[in-house]
N, C-alpha and C positions, 0 to 999 in steps of 0.2 A: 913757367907756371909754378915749378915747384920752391921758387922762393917767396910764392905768394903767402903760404901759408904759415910761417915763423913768424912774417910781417907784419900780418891779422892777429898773433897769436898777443905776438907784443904791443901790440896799438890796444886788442881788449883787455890785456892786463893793466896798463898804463892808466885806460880808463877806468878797470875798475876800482884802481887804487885813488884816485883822487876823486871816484863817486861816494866812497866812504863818508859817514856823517860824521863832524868834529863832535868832539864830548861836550856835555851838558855845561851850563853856567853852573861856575863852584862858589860858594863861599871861601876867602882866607880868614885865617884866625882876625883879624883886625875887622870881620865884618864887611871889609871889601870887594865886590864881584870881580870874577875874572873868568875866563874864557880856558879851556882843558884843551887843546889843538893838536894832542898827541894820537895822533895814526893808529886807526884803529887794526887789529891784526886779521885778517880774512880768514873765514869760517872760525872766529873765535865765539865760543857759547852758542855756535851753530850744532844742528842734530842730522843725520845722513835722511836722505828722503829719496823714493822711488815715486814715479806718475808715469800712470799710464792714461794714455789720450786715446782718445776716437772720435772721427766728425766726420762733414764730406770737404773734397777741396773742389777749386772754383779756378779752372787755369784761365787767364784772360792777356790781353796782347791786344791793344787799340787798334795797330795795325791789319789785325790778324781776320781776314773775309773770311774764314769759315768760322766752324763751332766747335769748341769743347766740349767732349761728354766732363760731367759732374761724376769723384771718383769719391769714394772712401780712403782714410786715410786713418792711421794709427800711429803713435809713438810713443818712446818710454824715454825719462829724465833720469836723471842721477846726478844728484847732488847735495847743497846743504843747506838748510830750513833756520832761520832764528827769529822769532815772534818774542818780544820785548817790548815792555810796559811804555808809554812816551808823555813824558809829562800829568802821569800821573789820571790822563781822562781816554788819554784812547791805546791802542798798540802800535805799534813796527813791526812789520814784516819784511826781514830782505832774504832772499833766495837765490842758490846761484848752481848751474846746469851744467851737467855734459848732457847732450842729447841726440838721440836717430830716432828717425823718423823714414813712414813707406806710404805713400798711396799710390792705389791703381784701383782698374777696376775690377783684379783678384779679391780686395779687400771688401768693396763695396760697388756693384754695378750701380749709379741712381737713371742711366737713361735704358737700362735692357736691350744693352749690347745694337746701340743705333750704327746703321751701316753710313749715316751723313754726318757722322761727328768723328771728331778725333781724339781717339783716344792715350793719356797718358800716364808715363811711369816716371812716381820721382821718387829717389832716393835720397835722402840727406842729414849731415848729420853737422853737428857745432856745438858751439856756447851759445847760454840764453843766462840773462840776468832778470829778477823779478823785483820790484821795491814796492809798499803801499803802507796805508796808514789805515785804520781800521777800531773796528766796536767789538767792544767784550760785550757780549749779548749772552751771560752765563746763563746754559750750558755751552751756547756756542760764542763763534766770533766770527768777524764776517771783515773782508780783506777786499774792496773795489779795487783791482788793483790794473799798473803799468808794468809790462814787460817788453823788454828788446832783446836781437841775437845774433849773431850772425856763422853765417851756416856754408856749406860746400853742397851743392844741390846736382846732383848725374839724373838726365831725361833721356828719356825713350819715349817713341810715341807708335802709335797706330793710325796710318791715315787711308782716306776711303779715296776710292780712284779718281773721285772728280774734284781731287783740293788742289788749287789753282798751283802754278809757277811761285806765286810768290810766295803764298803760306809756305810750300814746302822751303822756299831759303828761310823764312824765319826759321822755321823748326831745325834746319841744317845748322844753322847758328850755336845750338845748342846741345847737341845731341855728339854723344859717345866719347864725352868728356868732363870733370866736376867745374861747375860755374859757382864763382862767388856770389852773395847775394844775403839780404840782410832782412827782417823782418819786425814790425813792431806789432804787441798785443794788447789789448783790454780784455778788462772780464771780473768776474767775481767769484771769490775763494769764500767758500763754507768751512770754516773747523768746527767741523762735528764731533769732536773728542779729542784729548792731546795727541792723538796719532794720526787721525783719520781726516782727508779733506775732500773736498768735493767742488768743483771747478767747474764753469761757465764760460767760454770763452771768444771771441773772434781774431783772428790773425791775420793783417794785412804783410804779404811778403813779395820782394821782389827778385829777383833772379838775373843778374847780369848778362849779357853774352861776352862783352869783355870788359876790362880793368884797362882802362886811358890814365895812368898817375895820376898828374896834377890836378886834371877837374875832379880824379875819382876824390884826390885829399881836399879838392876846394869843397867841393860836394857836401862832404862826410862833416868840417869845420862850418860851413856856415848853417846845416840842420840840425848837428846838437847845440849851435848857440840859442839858433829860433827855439828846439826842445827847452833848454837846462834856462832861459829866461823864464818860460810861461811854467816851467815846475818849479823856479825859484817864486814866482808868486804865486803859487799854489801851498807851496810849504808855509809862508806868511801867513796865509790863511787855516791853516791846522795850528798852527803856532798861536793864534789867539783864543784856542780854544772853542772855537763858537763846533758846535753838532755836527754842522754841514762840512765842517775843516775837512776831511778824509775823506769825502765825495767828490766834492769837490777838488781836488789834488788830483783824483783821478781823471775827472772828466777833462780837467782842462791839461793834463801831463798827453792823455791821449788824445786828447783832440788837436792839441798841434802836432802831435807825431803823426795820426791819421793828414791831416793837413798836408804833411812834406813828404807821405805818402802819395798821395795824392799828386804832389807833382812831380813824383819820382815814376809816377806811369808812363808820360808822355816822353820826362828825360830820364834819364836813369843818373846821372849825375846833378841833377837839379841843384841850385838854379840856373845852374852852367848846359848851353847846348850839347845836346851829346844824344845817343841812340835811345828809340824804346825799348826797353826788358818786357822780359815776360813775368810775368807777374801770378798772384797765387791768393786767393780768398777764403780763409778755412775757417770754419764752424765747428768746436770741438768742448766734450766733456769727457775730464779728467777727474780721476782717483787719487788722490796721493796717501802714501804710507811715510808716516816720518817716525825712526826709532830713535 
């Protein structure tokens, strides 16, 4: 397991380097267009930012005959903030994360300690990257924004004496060791001052029991092609300038991420056969501080 994690580290830097946006269309002296393709530098005219989240989470498991209690759940980010003018009508926002995170129901009991539910502890921490496109709304600005991450997730649970044979092997699956497991976000970011933001958000995440290679990299290649197709026409559509460009970017960057969410419940490797994860639904508002 422990060469998992160098693997993940290199695969999400890999990605984030050719997520980067090429540079603007330049004029040459002759009045000729031409395209700037030089690599942009990460966390360049980025600003350090701290967020802190609270929501409740939502554990869920298709397979799974009993019931989750609903936990609270808390986290803090740390990372770098760069909001940048884009073609002159709207902004860019790209953001980029180290992050831990805790729920249980220390944090927040929402079902009053039910003796027929099972109760759970997650601990977890990773990368999360955030990108959107957005309105200067002076004094604010407002950011519908796409975030992904992926994470190392350790459970524990509490279970009540009448959960069947089976529940308890799923849960044995996971428990008292860190599972890989990736998550995508929608939501919407307030800049309520050049420091201060204010964040809305849902989290759809999934939580592996194990890592199979090949379907895991078949998996992983053919849901960012379905993702980075439907945000490449989503950017076309900010690119024309029309209002809606930046909403749109959103709704449809998250709604095929939501999408391969979606059938990342049933397989956890999707669209390739393979086991169901356990899975995580969280509902959270964040603070951010950017200096």
């Amino acid at each position: 397991m422990n060469w998992l994690i160098p693997l993940f580290t290199l695969l999400f830097s890999i990605s984030f380097l050719f997520s980067q946006q090429p540079g603007e269309m330049s004029s040459k002296p002759d009045g000729e267009e031409s395209w700037d393709y030089s690599m942009e530098i990460p966390w360049r005219n980025s600003r350090p930012i701290v967020e802190f989240s609270y929501g409740y989470n939502t554990p869920k498991q298709s397979k799974f005959q009993g019931e989750f209690a609903k936990i609270g759940a808390t986290e803090i980010k740390l990372g770098y903030s760069r909001v940048e003018p884009y073609r002159k009508k709207f902004l860019e926002l790209d953001e980029d994360f180290l992050f831990a995170s805790y729920s249980s129901k220390d944090v927040t009991d929402f079902d009053d300690n039910s003796t027929e539910k099972v109760y759970t502890e997650y601990l977890r921490f990773g990368m999360a990257s955030r990108d959107a496109y957005g309105y200067d709304l002076a004094p604010l600005s407002l950011f519908p924004y796409h975030h992904t991450q992926f994470s190392f997730t350790r459970v524990k649970s509490e279970r009540p004496d009448s959960l069947s044979k089976e529940d308890e092997d799923i849960l044995d699956r996971y428990e008292n060791s860190y599972r890989f497991g990736t998550a995508t976000e929608g939501g919407v970011k307030f800049l309520i001052s050049n420091s201060v933001g204010i964040t809305a958000s849902y989290e759809a995440a999934v939580i592996n029991p194990r890592i199979v290679f090949w379907p895991w990299i078949g998996g992983v290649i053919v849901q960012n092609i379905t993702v980075g197709i439907v945000s490449y026409f989503g950017k076309e559509i900010v690119h024309t300038g029309h209002w809606m460009g930046p909403l749109m970017y959103a709704i449809l960057k998250n709604g095929a991420a939501y999408g391969v969410y979606l059938g990342m419940k049933e397989r956890q490797f999707w669209p390739f056969n393979s086991e169901t994860p356990l899975t995580n639904e969280t509902f959270k508002l964040s603070l951010s501080i950017t200096f």
